[in-house]
N, C-alpha and C positions, 0 to 999 in steps of 0.2 A: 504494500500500500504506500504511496505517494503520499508524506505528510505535509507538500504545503497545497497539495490540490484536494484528500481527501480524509486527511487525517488530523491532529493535534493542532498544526499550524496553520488552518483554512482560513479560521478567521481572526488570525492575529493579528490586524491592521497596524500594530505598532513595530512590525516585522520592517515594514519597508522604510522607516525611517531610516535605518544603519545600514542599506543595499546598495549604496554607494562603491562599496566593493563586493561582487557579486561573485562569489570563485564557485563555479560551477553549479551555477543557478538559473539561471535564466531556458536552458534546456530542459526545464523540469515543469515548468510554469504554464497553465491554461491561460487564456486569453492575454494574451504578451501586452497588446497595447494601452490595456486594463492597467496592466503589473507596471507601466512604463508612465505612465499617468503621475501614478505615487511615487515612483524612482525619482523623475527628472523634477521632482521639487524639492530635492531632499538639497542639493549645492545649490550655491549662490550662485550668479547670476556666471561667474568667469570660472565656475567646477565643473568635474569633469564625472564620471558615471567611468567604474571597471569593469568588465564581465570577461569571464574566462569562460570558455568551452570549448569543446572540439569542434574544430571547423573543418568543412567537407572539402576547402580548397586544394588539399593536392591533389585531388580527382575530379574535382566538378567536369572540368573541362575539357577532357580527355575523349573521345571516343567512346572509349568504353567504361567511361562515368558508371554505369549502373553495375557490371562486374567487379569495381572496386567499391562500391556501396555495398554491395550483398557479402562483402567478407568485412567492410569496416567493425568493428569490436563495439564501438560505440554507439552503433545502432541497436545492436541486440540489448541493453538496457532498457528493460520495459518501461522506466520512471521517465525517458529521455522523449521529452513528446516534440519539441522541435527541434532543427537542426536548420544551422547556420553559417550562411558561406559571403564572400565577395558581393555578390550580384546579393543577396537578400536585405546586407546590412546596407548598401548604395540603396535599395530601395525603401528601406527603412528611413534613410539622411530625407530622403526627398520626401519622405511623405510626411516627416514630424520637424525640418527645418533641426535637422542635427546635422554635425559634420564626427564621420566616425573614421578612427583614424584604428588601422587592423597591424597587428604585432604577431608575423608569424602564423601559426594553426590553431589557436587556443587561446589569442588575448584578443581584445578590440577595447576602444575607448570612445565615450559618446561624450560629447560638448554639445550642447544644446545652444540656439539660434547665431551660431558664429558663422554659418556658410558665406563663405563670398563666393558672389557670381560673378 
């Protein structure tokens, strides 16, 4: 059982106060944009939002993307309900006025309304 979608921690709303650093969390979480709502007001106005998890990018883009999906280890975690790469956090930036700056397979970091265009 999943304790921050079904369990203990569902309705802890004082949870997301301190999710400023999120070390393998945000892959576990229903309704992401919900959960990002109460995130992105936790820093001031010039802070920044951590989140760690596995990212699909050494394979997204490859050909055979879905043959490297079906052995990734990371997927078979039943708690693990989304998964997160290049192209979804770019569409995330756009569609919440974030600029997310990605560290590697496993970090990203979210500034909220700093994009310049």
């Amino acid at each position: 059982m999943e304790p921050m979608n079904n369990g203990y921690l569902k309705d802890q709303q004082y949870l997301y106060l301190f999710n400023v650093v999120a070390v393998k969390v945000i892959e576990h979480v229903y309704n992401i944009w919900e959960k990002l709502e109460h995130i992105e007001k936790v820093p001031e106005s010039e802070g920044i939002i951590v989140f760690s998890t596995g990212l699909t990018n050494p394979f997204t883009e490859l050909p055979d993307a879905a043959k490297y999906f079906k052995t990734w280890w990371y997927k078979d975690d039943p708690t693990h309900l989304s998964f997160f790469c290049n192209c979804i956090l770019g569409g995330m930036a756009d569609l919440r006025d974030y600029t997310i700056d990605i560290y590697g397979d496993q970090l990203f970091v979210v500034r909220r309304g700093n994009k310049t265009d």
